[in-house]
N, C-alpha and C positions, 0 to 999 in steps of 0.2 A: 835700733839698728839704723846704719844712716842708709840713707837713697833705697828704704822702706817700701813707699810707695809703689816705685819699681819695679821691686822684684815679686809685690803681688801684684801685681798687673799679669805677669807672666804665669801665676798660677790660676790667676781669674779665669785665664783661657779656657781651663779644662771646664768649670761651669759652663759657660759659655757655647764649645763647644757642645756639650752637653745635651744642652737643652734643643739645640737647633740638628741634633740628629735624634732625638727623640723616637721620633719614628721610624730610624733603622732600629733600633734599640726593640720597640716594641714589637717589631715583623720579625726577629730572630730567633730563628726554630732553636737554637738550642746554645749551649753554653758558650763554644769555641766561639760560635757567627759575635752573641754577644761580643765576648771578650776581646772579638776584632775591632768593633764599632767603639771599646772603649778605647782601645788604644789607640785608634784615629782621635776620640779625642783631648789625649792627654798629647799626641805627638805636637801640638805647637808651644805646648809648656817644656817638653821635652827643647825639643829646639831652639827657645830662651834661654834655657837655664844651663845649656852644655853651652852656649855662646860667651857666658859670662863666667867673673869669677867672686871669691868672698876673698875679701880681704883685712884679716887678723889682725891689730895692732896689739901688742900687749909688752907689760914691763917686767924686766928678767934684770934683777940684781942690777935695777936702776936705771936698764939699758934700756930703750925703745926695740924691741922688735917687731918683724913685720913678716908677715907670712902671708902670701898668696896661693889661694888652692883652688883646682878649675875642675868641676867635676867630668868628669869623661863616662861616664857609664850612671845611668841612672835603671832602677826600677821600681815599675809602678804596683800598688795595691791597693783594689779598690774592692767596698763589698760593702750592700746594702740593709741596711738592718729591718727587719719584718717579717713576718711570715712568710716563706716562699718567695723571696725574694733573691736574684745575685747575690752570692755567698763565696768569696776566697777565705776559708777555712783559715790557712797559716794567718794570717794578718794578725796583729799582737791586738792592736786597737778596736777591739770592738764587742758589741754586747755578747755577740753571741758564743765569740769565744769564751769569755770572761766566764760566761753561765753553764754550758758544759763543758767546759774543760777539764775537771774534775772527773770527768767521765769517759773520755772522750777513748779509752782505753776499755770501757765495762758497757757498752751497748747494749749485752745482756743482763745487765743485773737490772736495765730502765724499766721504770712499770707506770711509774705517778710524776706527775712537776713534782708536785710537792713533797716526795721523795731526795729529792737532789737540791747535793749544797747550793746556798743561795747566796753568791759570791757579794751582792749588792744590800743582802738586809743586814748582813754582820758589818758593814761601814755605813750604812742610814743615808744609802744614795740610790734611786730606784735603775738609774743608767750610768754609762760613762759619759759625760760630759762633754761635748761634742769640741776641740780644739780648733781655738781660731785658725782662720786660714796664715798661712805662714810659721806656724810655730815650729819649733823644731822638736822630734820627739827621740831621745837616746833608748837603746833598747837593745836585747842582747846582743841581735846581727848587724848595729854600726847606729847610726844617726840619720831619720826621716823627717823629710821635708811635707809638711801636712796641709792641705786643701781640702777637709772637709765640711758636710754642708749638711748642717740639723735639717732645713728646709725639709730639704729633697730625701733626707734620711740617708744617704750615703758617707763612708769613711775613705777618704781617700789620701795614699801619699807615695813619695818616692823613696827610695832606699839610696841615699847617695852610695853604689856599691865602687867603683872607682874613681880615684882622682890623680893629679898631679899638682904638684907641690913646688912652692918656689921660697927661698929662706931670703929675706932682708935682700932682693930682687936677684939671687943666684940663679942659678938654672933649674929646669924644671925636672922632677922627678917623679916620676910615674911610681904610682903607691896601687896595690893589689889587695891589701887589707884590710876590707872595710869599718872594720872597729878600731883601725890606726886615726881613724880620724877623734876618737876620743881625745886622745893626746893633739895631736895637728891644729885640731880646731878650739877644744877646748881647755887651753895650755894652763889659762890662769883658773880652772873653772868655770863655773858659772856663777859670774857677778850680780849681783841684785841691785848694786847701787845706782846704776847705770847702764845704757845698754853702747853707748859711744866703740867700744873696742873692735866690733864688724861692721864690718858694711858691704854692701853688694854694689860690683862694677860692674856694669850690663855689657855687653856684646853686641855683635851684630847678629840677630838672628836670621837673615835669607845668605847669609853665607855659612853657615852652619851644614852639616852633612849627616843624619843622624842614622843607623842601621838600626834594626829589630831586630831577637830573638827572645829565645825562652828566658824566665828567671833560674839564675843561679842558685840549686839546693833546694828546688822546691819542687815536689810532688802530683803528681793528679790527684784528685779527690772525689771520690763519686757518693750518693744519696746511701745511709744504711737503712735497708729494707724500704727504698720510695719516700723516704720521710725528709721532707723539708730543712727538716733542724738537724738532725744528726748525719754527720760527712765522718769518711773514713778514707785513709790513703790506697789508690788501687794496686794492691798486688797483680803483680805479673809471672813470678818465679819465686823460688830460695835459693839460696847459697848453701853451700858444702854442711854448714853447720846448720841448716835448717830458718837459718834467719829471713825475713823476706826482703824480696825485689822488688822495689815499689815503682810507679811508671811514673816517668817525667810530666811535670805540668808541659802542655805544648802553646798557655797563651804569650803572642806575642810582645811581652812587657816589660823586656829589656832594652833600653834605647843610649845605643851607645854614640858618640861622637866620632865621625872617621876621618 
């Protein structure tokens, strides 16, 4: 990817961050307070990376095309792998989902570990394999940008959920579907031969304007029966047909560009 360096730098931050609020992190009586402290500090990665844009070069029936696309809405997920540790349940990437997921419907049928499928000895890998920082990860709800850190045992990425879009430097067009960038960004695929066809054009980030709110489609999630490991989405109500209501995640980890 060209101008590489760059655009981790801007993910470096949330490390960084990270480390030097520590001790908000550790004084927070409970999930929300956390999940504030996180997103203070993802907010200056946040702020890079809506400042800039990627830019697509690829060849179409010989033609050179050129695509520019500028993410406008990003959100974050972040969830730490251990016992009793910060847990964002949805998050695709990470052990714990991996390991009960298969379950994750049958809380009553749990008796034994060693009862439950064991997503990791049927493939001869004991974990997931922790993704360099910057990689991109494709996945059902669109394409995440990843900054996680074996170190420290945390998973963390954004969800590029909005962008706007520019064709061989036309006008820009605001795109609302975040699995559109499948196509957008990934036009020729993914080349192995070479990584040349993106690269990342930075911004100015103190002119940038970012707001905060909840993630889009995602749920609260509370402890089943006090237990560390097993999360389950919090019912609020049902619907007509007896289906349930489930309550809105309320952490602040949507950061959009204004």
């Amino acid at each position: 990817m060209k101008n590489f360096a760059a655009f981790i730098s801007h993910l470096e931050k949330f490390k960084e961050e990270r480390q030097r609020r520590l001790k908000d992190l550790c004084a927070s009586a409970n999930r929300e307070e956390y999940a504030k402290v996180i997103a203070k500090c993802f907010l200056p990665c946040a702020q890079s990376l809506l400042a800039g844009n990627f830019r697509i070069v690829s060849l179409v029936d010989g033609r050179k095309c050129v695509r520019d696309f500028y993410p406008t809405v990003l959100e974050l997920y972040y969830h730490e792998e251990g016992y009793g540790n910060f847990k964002d349940p949805i998050m695709y990437h990470t052990n714990d989902r991996k390991y009960y997921e298969f379950y994750k419907d049958k809380f009553e049928e749990l008796k034994d570990r060693n009862d439950r499928q064991n997503y990791f000895e049927k493939r001869g890998i004991v974990a997931l394999p922790y993704y360099p920082v910057g990689t991109l990860n494709p996945h059902p709800s669109g394409i995440d940008i990843t900054f996680e850190n074996q170190d420290d045992g945390y998973r963390a990425s954004c969800l590029i959920r909005r962008y706007s879009i520019s064709f061989n430097g036309g006008d820009l067009i605001d795109i609302e579907n975040s699995t559109d960038l499948y196509d957008d960004m990934l036009l020729n695929g993914i080349t192995l031969d070479n990584a040349d066809w993106i690269e990342w054009v930075g911004g100015t980030q103190s002119s940038t304007v970012v707001t905060q709110s909840e993630r889009k489609n995602v749920s609260a999630y509370e402890k089943y029966n006090d237990s560390p490991e097993l999360w389950r989405k919090v019912v609020i109500g049902h619907k007509a047909d007896n289906k349930p209501i489930f309550a809105k995640c309320t952490f602040p980890w949507q950061f959009a560009k204004k």
